[in-house]
N, C-alpha and C positions, 0 to 999 in steps of 0.2 A: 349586632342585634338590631339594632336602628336602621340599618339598612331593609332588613329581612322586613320589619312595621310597614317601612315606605312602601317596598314591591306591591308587599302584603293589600296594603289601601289602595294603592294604583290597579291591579287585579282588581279588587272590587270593588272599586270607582268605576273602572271601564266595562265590569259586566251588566253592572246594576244603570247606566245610563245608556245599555245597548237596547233598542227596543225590541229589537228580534231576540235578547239573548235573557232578559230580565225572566221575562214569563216561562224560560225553558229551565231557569235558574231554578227559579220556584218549585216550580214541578221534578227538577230530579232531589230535591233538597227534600221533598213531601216521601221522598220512597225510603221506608223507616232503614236505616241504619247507612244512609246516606247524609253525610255531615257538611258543610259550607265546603271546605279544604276540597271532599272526596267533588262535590257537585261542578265548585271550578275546575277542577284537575279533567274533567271529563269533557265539559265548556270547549277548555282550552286545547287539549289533546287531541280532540275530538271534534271540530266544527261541524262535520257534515251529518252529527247526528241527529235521528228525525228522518232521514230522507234515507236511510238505508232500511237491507232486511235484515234479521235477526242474524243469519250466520256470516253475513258480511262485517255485522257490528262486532262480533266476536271475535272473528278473523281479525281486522284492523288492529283491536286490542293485543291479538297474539294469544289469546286464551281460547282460540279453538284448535280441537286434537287434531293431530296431523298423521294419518295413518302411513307410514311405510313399507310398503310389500312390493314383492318383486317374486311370481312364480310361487313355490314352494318357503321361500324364504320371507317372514312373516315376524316386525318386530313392534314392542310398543307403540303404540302412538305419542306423538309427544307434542308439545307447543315452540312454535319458534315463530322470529320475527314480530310485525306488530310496534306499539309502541309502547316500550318498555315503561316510562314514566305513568301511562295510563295503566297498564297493568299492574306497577307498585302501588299505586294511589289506590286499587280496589283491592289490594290484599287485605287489609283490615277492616275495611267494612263487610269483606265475607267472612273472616274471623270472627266477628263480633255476632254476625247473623249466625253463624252456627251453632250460637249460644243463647242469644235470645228472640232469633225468630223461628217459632213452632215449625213453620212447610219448610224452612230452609234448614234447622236442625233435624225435623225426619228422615230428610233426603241426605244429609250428612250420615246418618246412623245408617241407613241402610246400603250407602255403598260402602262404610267400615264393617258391616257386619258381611260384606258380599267381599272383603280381606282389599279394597280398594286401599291403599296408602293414602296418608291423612293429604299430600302435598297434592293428588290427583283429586280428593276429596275438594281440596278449596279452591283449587284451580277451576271445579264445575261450577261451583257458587259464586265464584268470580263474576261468570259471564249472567246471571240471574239479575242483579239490580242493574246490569248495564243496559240489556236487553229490555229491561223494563221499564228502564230512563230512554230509552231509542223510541218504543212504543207510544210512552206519553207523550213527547214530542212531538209525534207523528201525529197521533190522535188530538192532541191540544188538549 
């Protein structure tokens, strides 16, 4: 458990005296239901956010659908690849927002009520605060 504290403060020793990476900390930590853990995890998985476009940034994460078709033969779309670590680290902050953020619970309820499965449900909200964290980067 001692071990876990160390990492723990070494991470945010080394983000919080990065000068390029301080200010980008800030701002994805400011996107409500984005928490210190979820803002590193993204930091760290994630360097080259900011300088990307939105379906790149999703893609990278692995939480953009990937359509499968071939002719007449026409299946799912699904997610693969990506980096799993960052896509586990935003499972619960879209969780959370399904619950207590108004446009992100709309948007939940309306692809449950359109017979979406809850797992394709969260997988879209997923890429919502990432996208948003990429954006203010970008924008400063």
């Amino acid at each position: 458990m001692a071990d876990i504290a160390e990492l723990d403060q070494a991470i945010r020793t080394q983000l919080e005296t990065c000068s390029s990476r301080k200010p980008a900390l800030r701002l994805i930590q400011s996107i409500k239901g984005i928490g210190a853990i979820a803002a590193r995890t993204i930091l760290i998985e994630m360097p080259e956010i900011g300088v990307l476009r939105k379906q790149a940034v999703a893609s990278l994460a692995g939480i953009a659908p990937i359509t499968r078709q071939s002719g007449r033969w026409r299946r799912q779309s699904f997610i693969q690849g990506g980096r799993k670590p960052l896509r586990d680290a935003l499972y619960l902050p879209a969780s959370v927002a399904t619950r207590y953020n108004p446009e992100l619970k709309a948007q939940y309820e309306r692809m449950k009520a359109a017979g979406k499965s809850s797992k394709v449900n969260i997988t879209a909200i997923k890429s919502k605060p990432l996208i948003l964290a990429n954006t203010l980067v970008k924008e400063d």
